[in-house]
C-alpha positions in Angstrom: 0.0 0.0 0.0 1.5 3.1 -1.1 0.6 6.7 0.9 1.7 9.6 -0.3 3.0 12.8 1.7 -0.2 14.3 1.3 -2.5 11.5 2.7 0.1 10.9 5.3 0.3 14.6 6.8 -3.3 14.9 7.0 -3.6 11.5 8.6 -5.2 9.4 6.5 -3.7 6.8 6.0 -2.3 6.7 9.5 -3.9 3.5 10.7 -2.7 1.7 7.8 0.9 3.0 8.7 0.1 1.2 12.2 -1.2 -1.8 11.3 2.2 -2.3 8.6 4.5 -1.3 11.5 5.1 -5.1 12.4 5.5 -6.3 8.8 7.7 -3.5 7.9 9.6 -4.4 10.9 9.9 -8.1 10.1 10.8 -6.9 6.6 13.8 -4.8 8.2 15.0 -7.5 10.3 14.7 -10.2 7.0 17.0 -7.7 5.3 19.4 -6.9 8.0 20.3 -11.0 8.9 19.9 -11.0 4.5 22.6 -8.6 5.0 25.0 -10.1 8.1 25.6 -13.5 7.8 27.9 -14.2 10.9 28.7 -17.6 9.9 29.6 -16.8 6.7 31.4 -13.2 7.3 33.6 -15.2 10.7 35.9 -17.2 7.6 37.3 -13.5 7.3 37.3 -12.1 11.0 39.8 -11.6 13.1 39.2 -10.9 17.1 39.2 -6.6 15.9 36.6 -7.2 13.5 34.5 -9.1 16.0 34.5 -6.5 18.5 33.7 -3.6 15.8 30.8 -5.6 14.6 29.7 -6.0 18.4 30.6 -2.7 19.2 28.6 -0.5 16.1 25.5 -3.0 16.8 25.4 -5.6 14.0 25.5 -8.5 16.1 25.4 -9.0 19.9 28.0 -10.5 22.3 25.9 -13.1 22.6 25.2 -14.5 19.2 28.6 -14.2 18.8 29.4 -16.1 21.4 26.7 -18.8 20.0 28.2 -18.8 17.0 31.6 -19.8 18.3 29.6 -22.7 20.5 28.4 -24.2 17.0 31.8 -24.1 15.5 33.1 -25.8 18.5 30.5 -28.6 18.2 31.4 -29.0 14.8 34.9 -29.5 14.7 36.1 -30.2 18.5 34.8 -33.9 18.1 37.6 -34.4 15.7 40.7 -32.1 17.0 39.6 -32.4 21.1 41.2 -28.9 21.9 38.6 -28.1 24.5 39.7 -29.6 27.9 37.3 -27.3 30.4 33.8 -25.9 29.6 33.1 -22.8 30.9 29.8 -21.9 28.3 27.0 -21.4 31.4 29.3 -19.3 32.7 30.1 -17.1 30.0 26.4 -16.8 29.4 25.7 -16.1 32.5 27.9 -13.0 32.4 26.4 -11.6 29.1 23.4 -11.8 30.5 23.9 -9.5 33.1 26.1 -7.2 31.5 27.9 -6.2 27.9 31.2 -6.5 28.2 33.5 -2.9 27.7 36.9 -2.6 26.2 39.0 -2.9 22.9 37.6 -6.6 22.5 34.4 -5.9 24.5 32.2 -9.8 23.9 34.6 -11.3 21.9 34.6 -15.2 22.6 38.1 -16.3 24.1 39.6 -19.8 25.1 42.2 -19.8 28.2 44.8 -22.4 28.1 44.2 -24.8 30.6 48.0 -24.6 32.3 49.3 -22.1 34.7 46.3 -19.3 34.9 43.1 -19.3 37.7 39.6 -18.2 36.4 37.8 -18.2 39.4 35.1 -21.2 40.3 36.6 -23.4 37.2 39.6 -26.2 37.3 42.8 -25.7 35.4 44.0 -28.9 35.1 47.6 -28.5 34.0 46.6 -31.5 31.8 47.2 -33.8 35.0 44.7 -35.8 36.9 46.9 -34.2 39.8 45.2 -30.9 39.5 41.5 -32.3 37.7 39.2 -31.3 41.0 41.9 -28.1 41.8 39.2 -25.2 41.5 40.6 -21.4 41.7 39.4 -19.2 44.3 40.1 -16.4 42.2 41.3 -14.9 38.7 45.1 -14.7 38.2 46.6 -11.5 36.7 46.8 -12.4 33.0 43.5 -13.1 33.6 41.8 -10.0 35.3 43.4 -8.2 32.1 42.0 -10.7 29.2 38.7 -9.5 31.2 39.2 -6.2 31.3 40.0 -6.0 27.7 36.3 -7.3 27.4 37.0 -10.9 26.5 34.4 -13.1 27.2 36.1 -17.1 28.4 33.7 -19.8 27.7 36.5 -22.5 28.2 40.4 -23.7 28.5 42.1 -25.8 25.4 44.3 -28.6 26.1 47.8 -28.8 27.0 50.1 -31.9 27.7 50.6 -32.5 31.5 52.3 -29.5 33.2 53.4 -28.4 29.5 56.6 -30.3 29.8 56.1 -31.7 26.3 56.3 -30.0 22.7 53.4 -32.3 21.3 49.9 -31.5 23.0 49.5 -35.6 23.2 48.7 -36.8 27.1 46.3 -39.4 28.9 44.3 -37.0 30.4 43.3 -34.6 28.2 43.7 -37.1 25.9 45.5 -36.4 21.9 44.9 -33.2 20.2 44.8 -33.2 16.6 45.9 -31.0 13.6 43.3 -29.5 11.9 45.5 -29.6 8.6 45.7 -33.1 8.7 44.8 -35.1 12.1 47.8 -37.3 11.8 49.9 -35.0 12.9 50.8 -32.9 16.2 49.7 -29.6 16.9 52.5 -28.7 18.7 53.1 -28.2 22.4 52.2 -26.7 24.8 49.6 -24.5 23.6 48.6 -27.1 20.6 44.5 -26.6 21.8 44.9 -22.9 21.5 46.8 -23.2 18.6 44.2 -26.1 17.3 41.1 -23.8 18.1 42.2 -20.4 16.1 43.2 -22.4 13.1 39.7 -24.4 13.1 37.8 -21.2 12.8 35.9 -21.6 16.1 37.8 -18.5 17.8 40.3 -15.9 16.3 42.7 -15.4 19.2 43.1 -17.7 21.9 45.4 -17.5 25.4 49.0 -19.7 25.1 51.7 -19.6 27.0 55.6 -20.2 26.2 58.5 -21.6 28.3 60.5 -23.3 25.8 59.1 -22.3 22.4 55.0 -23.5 23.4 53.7 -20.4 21.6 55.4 -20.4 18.1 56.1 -24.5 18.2 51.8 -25.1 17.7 51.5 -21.8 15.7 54.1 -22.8 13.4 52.2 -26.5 12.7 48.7 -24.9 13.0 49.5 -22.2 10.6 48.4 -19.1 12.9 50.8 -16.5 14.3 52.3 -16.7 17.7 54.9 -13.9 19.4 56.6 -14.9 22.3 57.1 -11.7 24.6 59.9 -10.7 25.9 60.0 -11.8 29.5 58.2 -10.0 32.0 56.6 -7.7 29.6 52.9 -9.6 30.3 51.9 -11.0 33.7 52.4 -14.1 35.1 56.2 -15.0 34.0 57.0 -18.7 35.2 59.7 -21.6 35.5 62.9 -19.7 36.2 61.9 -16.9 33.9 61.8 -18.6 30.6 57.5 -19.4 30.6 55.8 -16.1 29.3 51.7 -15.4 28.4 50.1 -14.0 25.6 48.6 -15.8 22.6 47.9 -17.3 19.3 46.2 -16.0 16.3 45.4 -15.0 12.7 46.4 -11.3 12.4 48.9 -9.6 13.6 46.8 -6.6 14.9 45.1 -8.9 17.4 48.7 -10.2 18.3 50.1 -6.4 18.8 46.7 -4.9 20.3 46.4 -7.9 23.2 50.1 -7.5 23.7 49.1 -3.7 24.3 46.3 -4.4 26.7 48.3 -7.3 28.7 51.6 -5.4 28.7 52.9 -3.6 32.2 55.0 -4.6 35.6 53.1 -6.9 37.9 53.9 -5.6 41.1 56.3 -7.7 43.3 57.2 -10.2 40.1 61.1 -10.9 39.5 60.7 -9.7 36.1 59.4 -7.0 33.7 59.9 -3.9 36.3 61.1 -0.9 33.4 59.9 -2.5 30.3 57.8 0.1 28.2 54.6 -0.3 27.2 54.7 0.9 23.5 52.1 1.3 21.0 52.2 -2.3 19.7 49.3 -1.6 18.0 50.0 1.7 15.6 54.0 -0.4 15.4 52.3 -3.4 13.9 50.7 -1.2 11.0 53.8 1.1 10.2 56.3 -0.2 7.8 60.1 -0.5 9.9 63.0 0.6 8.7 65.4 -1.5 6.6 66.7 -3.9 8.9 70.1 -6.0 9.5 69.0 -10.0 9.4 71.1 -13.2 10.4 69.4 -15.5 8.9 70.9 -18.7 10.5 70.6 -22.2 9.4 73.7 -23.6 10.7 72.9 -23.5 14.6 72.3 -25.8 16.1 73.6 -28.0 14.0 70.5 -30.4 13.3 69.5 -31.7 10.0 66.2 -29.3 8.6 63.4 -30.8 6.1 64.2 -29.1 2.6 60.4 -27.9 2.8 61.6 -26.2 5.7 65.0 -24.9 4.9 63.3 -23.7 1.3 60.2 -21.9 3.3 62.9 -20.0 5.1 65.1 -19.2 2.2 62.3 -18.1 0.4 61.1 -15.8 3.6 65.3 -14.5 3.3 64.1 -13.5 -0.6 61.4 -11.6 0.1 63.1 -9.6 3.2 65.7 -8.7 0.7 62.7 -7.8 -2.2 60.8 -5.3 1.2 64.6 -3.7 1.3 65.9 -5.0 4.7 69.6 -6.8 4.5 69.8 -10.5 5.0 73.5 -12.1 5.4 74.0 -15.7 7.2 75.0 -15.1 10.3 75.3 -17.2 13.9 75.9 -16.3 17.6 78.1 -19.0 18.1 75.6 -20.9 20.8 77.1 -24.0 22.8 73.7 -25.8 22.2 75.0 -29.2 24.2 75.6 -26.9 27.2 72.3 -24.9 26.3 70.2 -28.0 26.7 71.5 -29.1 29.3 70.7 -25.8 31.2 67.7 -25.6 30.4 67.4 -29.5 31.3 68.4 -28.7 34.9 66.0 -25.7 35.2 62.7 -27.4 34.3 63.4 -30.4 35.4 64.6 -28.8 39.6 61.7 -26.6 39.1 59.0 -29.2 38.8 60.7 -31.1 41.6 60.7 -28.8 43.6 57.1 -27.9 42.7 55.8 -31.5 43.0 57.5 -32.1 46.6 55.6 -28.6 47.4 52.6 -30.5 46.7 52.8 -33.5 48.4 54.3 -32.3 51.4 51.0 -29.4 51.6 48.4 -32.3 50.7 49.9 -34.6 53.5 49.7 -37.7 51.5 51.7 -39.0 48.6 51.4 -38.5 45.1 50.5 -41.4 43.9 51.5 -43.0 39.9 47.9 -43.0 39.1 48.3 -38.8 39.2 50.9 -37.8 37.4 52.0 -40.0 33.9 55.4 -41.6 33.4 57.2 -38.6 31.1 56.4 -36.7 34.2 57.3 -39.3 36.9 60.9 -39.3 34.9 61.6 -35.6 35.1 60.6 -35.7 38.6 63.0 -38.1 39.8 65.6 -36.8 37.6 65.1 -32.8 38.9 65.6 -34.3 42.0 68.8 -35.0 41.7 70.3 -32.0 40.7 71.5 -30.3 43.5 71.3 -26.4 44.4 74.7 -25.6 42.7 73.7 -27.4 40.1 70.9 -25.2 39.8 72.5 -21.9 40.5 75.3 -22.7 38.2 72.6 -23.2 35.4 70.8 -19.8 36.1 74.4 -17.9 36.1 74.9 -19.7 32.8 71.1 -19.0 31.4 72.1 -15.2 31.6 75.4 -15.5 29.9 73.6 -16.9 26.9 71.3 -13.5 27.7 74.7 -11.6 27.3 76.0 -13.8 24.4 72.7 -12.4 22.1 72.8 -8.8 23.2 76.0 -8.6 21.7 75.2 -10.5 18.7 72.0 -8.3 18.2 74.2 -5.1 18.7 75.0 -5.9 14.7 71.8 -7.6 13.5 68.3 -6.3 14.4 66.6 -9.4 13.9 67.5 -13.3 13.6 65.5 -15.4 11.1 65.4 -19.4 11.8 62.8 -22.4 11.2 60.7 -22.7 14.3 60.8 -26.4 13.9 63.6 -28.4 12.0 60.5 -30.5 10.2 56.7 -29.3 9.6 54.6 -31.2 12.6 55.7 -34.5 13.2 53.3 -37.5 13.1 51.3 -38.3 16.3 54.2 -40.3 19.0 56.9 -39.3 17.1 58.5 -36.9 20.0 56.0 -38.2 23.0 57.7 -39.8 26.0 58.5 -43.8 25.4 59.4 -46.0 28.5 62.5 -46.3 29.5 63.4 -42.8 28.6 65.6 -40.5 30.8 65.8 -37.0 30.8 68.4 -36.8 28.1 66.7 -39.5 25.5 63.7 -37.4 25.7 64.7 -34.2 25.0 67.2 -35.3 22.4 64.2 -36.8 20.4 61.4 -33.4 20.4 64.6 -31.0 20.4 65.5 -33.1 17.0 62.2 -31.4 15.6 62.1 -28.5 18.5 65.8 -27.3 17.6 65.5 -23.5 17.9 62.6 -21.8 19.9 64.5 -22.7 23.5 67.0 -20.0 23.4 64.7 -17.2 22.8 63.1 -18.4 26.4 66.3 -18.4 28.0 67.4 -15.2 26.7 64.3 -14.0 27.7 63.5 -12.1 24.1 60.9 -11.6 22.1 60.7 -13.9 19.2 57.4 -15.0 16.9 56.1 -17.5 14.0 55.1 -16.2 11.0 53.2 -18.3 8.7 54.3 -17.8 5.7 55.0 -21.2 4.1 53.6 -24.2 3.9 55.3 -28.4 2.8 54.7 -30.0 -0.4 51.8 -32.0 1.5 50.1 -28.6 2.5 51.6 -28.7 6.2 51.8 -25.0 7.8 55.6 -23.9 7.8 56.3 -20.7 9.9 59.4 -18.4 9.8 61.1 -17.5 13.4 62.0 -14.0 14.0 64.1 -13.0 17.2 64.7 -9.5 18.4 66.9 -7.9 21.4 65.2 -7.4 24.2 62.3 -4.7 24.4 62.1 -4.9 21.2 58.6 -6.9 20.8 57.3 -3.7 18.4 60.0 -4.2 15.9 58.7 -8.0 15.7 55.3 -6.7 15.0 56.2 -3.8 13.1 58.0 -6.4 10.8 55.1 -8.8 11.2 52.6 -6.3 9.7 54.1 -6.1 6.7 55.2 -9.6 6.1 51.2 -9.9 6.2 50.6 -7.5 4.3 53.0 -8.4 1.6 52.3 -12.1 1.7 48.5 -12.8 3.8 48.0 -16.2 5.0 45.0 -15.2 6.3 43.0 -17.0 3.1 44.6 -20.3 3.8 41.6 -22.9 5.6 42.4 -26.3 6.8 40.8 -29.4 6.3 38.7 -29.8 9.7 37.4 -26.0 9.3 34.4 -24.7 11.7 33.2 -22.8 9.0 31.8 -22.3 5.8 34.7 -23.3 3.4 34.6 -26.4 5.9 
């Protein structure tokens, strides 16, 4: 029915206009969900997006939030990267408020190792700790909240993150959504697992020997490692950092902005700046001085691998930065074994805490035989043993400032192969400390140093195997110098996007 002006001014036709009202509001709403499809407009989202969508009204937090439960249900099935559910939860929070901030109601997955959401278990990945409810929210935490992050669960993790392979009886396998025959990666392969599947675009990890860029290098996502103390919550002897994993590089540099700042009382991070990571990832950086080092350690790398990262050396040189092969000369045998005595005291020590608090014994049925192994073995280092090893840990720190005082930036493989077949690096009886690490440090030859050094260094996903397996480039920087990793990062995405690139279990539409 058609009024015009006329009619309409002199009222008319104004109980017609009434009684259309709710058909030409049913007509509006047709066209607006005509005109948003979430499901189909996610493929292309990033965690920014989300929260501009949420925040200029075309979708609410919580139909975002469903829309990340029905990619879960689709694809976890397969991949089991959710460990802890924390959906009523979640629900019950947007409920009774909207949340505020830079990523105000966008759907985010903990890692379910070393942070407390209060009221929920983190199981570490060990039946040790699978009834251990937190009384209240850890640091990291309280600022993943405050940056309006909504947590409807934790991903999986091997037991206490002490393996490179998220693969563990608890939690039970997690699988590669590129092909689930291989490893995601450890520790943070259910994070990792999760952002590549499509079900969330940025997901909490943590990394203490190379856990961040190890599961973003096999699921093809991007992971920085911070430089230590920069983000709350730094752990095991200073070389275990938080941030997280996922598909842009803005998300990366804007959570590293939110999360960045001293925690008062920690050993690290006091005088660190907190610079625009943000406005650094999307400004081109100067021309800058590259090592690009294949030759340490001296392990043998895939040619997929070693071609991905001569290839990422060709277009550094083609965005007018300076690539020469270069190495800091690192003792590797005695920088394994450092690290060696550092985890494996500090778990000791940690798991003696815990029995002698509980009373009682922890018994084998608790904790699972790669674990069992490092404990008896970090017991038997004694305390000059680990003193020695933290005096050392620095001088490797020393060893890298110097080398960094004539190259900006050090590009490696993160991993000497793509991801590795399911129980190619897990713990096999009759393993001690040294035949263990010897086999996941033959694939996991590079990332450790970064942790002991304590600087920032990140996977870019650049490349990918003749069998379509992610392969990610590893850039290191000095210390502080997280923003020149993401200023470089921006335009490595910009120049060369990976952001088109879906798996083959995929939560969304091109699934």
């Amino acid at each position: 029915m058609a009024l015009s002006r006329r009619q309409a001014l002199q009222g008319t036709g104004l109980a017609s206009v009434i009684a259309l009202l709710p058909t030409l509001r049913a007509i509006q709403t047709n066209a607006n969900q005509m005109a948003f499809d979430l499901n189909a407009a996610w493929d292309d989202a990033d965690a920014t997006t989300l929260a501009q969508w949420i925040s200029r009204g075309d979708v609410t937090p919580l139909e975002v939030l469903d829309e990340a439960i029905l990619r879960l249900e689709k694809v976890n099935p397969v991949l089991n990267f959710f460990t802890q559910d924390h959906i009523s939860l979640a629900k019950a929070i947007l409920e009774t408020a909207s949340p505020k901030g830079p990523f105000g109601g966008v759907p985010f997955l903990l890692k379910d190792l070393g942070v407390s959401l209060a009221g929920t278990v983190t199981s570490a990945g060990s039946a040790l700790q699978a009834n251990q409810v937190a009384s209240a929210d850890s640091e990291i935490v309280r600022r993943f909240k405050a940056a309006g992050l909504v947590v409807f669960g934790k991903t999986n993790t091997p037991e206490f993150g002490l393996a490179l392979t998220t693969e563990g009886a608890h939690l039970g396998d997690c699988l590669n959504p590129w092909n689930v025959r291989h490893s995601t990666g450890g520790s943070s392969g259910g994070s990792a697992a999760a952002v590549a599947a499509g079900v969330v675009p940025m997901a909490h990890a943590t990394d203490g020997g190379g856990s961040i860029r190890v599961p973003a290098n096999h699921c093809g996502v991007f992971g920085l490692k911070p430089t230590r103390g920069l983000t709350p919550g730094t752990q095991g002897a200073g070389m275990s950092v938080g941030h997280v994993v996922c598909q842009s590089v803005r998300d990366s540099a804007l959570m590293l902005e939110l999360l960045a700042g001293y925690q008062s009382g920690a050993p690290y991070g006091a005088g660190l700046g907190r610079d625009s990571f943000l406005a650094l990832s999307q400004q081109e950086p100067r021309p800058l001085r590259v090592a690009l080092n294949l030759t340490e350690p001296d392990v043998p790398i895939n040619e997929d691998v070693s071609r991905c990262i001569r290839e990422t050396a060709v277009l550094l040189e083609e965005l007018g930065h300076n690539v020469e092969e270069a190495a800091p000369g690192i003792d590797y045998e005695l920088l394994n074994a450092v690290q060696n005595t550092l985890i494996a005291s500090d778990m000791a020590a940690w798991l003696d805490y815990v029995q002698q608090a509980r009373g009682r014994p922890i018994s084998a049925e608790e904790l699972e035989p790669m674990t069992q192994m490092i404990w008896r073995e970090g017991s038997s280092f004694s305390g000059s043993d680990v003193a020695g090893s933290l005096q050392l840990m620095h001088r490797f720190g020393f060893q890298m400032a110097a080398f960094h005082r004539k190259y900006d930036v050090v590009l490696q493989p993160v991993t000497a192969t793509p991801a590795p077949l399911l129980g190619t690096i897990t713990y096999r009886d009759g393993d001690d400390l040294l035949t263990y690490t010897r086999r996941f440090k033959a694939v996991s030859a590079f990332t450790h140093l970064y942790n002991m050094t304590g600087q920032p260094s990140m996977s870019v996903p650049l490349g990918q195997s003749g069998d379509g397996l992610p392969i990610g480039s590893m850039f290191s920087a000095a210390v502080g110098q997280d923003g020149l990793l993401l200023s470089l990062a921006g335009q490595l995405e910009r120049a060369r996007s990976w952001r088109g690139r879906k798996p083959a279990v995929y939560a969304g539409v091109a699934g």
